[in-house]
N, C-alpha and C positions, 0 to 999 in steps of 0.2 A: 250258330252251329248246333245243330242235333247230335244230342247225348245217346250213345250205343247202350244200354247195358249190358250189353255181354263183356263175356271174359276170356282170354287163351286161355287153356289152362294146361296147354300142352308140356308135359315137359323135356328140357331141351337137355338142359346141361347144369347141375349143381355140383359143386366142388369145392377145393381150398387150393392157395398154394402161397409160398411165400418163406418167412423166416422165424422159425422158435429156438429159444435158449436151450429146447434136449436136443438140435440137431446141429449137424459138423457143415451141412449148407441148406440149401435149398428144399422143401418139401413142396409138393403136388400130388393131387387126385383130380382127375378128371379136367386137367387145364391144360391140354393140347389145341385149343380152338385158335382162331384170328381172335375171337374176340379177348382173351386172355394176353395173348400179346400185343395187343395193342395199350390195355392199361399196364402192361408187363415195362414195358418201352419210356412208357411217361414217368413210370415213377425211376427206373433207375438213372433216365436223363435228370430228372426233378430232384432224385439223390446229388448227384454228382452235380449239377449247378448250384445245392446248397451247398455243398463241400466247398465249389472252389471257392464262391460267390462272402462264406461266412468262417472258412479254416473247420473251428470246432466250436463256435457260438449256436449254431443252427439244432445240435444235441439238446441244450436246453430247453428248447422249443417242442421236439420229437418227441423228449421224454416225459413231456407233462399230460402231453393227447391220452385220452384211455381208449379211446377207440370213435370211431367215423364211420356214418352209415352213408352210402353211396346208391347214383344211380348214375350210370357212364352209358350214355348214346351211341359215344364216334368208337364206334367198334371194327367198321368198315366192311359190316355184313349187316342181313337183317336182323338181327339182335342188337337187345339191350343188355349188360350187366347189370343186377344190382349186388346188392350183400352190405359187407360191413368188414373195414379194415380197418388193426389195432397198431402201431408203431414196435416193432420188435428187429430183434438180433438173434443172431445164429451163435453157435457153442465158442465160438471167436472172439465175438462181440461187431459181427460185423451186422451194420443196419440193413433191415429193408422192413416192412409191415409185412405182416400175416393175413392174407384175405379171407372169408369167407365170401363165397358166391353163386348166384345161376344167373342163369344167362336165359331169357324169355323173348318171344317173338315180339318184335314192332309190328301192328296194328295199329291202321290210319284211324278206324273207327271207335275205340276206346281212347278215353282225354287222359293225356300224359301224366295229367296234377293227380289223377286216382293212384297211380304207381305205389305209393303208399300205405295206401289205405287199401288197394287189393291184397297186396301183396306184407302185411304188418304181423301176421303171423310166421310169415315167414326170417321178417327183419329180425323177430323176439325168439324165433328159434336160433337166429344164428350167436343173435347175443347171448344165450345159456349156453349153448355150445361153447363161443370162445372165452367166456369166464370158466370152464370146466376144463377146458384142455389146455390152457397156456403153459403148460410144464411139462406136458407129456414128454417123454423121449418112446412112444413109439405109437405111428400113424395107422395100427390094423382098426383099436378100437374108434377111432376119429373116424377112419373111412365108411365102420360102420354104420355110426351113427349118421354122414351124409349120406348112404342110401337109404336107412330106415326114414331120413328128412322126404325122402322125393317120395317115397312109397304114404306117409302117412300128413302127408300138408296137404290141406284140403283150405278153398277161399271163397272166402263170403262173398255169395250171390248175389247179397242185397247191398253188397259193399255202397253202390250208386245213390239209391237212398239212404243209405245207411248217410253218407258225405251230406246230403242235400237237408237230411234233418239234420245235422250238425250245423252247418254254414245260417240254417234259418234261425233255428234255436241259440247260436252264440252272440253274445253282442260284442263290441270291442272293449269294452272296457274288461272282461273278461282276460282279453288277450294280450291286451295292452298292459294291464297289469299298474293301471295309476290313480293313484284315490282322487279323481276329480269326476263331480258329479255330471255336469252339462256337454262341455265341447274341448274338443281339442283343435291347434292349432300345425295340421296331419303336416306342413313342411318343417315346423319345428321340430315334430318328430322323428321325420325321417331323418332329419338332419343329426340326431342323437342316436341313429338306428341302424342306419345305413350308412357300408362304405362302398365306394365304386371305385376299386382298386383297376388294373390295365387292362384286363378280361374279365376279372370275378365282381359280383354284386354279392355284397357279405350282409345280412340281416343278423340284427340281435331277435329273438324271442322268447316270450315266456312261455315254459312248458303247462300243462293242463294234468292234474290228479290221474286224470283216466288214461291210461295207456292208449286204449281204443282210440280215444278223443286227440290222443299228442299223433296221433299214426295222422288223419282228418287234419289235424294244425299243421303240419307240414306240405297235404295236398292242397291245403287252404294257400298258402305261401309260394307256393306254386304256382297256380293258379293264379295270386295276385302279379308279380313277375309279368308274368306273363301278360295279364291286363296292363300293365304300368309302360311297359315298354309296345304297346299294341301289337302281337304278335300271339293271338290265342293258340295259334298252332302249333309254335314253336315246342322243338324238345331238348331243354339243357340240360347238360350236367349239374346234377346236386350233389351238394356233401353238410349230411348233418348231424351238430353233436348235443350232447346235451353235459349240462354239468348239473350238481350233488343238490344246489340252489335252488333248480328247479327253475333255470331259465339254459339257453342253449345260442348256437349259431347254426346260419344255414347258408350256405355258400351257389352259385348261378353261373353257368359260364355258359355263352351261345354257339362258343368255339369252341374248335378240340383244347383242350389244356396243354400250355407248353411248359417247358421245366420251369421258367418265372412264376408260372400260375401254380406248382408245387409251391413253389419258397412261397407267397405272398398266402399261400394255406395256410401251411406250416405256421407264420410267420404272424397270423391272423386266427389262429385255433385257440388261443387261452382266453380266460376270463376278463384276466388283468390286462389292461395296457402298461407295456413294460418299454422306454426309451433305450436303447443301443443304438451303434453302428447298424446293426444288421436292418434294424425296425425302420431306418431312413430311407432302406434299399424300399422299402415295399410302400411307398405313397402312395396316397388316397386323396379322393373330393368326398364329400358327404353328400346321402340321398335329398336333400334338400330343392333340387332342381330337378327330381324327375316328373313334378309336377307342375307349369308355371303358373295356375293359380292359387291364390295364400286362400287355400282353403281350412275354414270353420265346418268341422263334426263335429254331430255329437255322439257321444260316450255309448247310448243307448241302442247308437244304430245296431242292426243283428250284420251279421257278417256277407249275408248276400245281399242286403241295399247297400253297403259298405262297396264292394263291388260293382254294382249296377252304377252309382253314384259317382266312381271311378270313371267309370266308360261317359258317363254323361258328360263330367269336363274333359276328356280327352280326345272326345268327338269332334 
């Protein structure tokens, strides 16, 4: 497939809505769309099947997330959402998350996995935002600031190669993040890396110094997915976080998300593996079999024969 470089850059719809501790319910700007209710729908079915599904264990879970960068396809228009949404309560205590988000046209001709890395200025706008305002009790100066967001974000042209010198210039060991010098043994790994829970593919990875460069790891990730499962075309939903450590999770679904595929987030967002009741609800296999050769790498490869080399045994 030939790679477009162009970019949308049209904009469509940026906004907020959801739930903060200064307000009595609900807050919104600019989220009257389809596309807003439809992630509107999953998360509160996705609420309420943790409720029934865990009573008040599932709190524990919600409350340790600091927040989750998203890319949601099944909007059931031509848009995509993306943004970044943090686990929050209303002046009650009652749960839902707080979204930040726009909503951008789907085009056939630009690759899905760049999402990221077009669009990384805007992720890191949303995230100074929502660490600035999580207390406000009032939405005039917030709404400001998302229209000063659409009037003053502008996206890198060269994003394309910008990705393509990244993927040449990285090698895995970089990313993999393991002091061994020559090879690895890539189903062992998966097998410690990946989960393939009922719809979602859960990746651990380690983050990269560069912001620039972790915005690129994530399209890179993408992009692998994508290779792994032979489906370049495909566009899933992501969701991904990072923690303090300096390593993160990144989450895959091919399908719309159904309220299980909430809990098994939820459920699958901490660091730590933590055994309960509730953790039983959410089994998993390991990525170990998404490949069937016990394939030997080495360490050295760069990140696009890493790639190529993928497609070669999966041919």
């Amino acid at each position: 497939m030939s790679i477009d470089n162009s970019i949308n850059t049209k904009n469509i719809t940026t906004g907020f809505f959801g739930k903060l501790t200064g307000f009595a319910d609900f807050i919104k700007y600019n989220a009257a769309g389809k596309e807003i209710l439809a992630i509107d729908n999953w998360l509160q079915e996705g609420l309420a099947f943790a409720k029934l599904k865990s009573k008040n264990e599932w709190k524990s879970y919600y409350e340790k997330i600091t927040k989750i960068n998203f890319i949601y396809p099944f909007t059931d228009t031509d848009n995509i959402t993306i943004g970044i949404m943090c686990p929050s309560y209303d002046k009650s205590g009652r749960s839902f998350p707080f979204l930040l988000f726009r909503n951008i046209e789907k085009r056939a001709n630009e690759p899905y996995y760049l999402i990221p890395s077009f669009y990384n200025r805007l992720f890191e706008g949303f995230e100074e935002i929502l660490e600035v305002n999580k207390n406000i009790q009032d939405t005039a100066n917030l709404k400001a600031v998302i229209d000063n967001l659409n009037q003053s974000l502008t996206i890198n042209q060269n994003t394309l190669n910008d990705y393509k010198s990244f993927i040449s210039k990285t090698d895995l060991n970089r990313i993999f993040g393991i002091n061994e010098n020559e090879a690895i043994q890539l189903n062992d790994y998966f097998e410690k890396n990946i989960k393939i829970l009922q719809h979602l593919i859960c990746i651990k990875y380690n983050s990269i110094e560069s912001r620039l460069d972790n915005y690129s790891l994530i399209s890179f990730y993408i992009q692998l997915i994508q290779v792994l499962l032979k489906n370049q075309n495909s566009s899933p939903a992501v969701f991904w976080l990072d923690f303090d450590d300096n390593t993160g999770l990144i989450f895959f679904t091919f399908s719309r998300p159904t309220p299980k595929d909430f809990l098994d987030l939820l459920l699958n967002s901490n660091k730590t593996e933590e055994s309960s009741d509730i953790t039983e609800q959410s089994s998993y296999s390991s990525g170990k079999y998404l490949i069937q050769d016990n394939l030997i790498i080495n360490y050295n490869l760069k990140l696009t024969e890493f790639l190529n080399y993928i497609k070669t045994h999966l041919s």
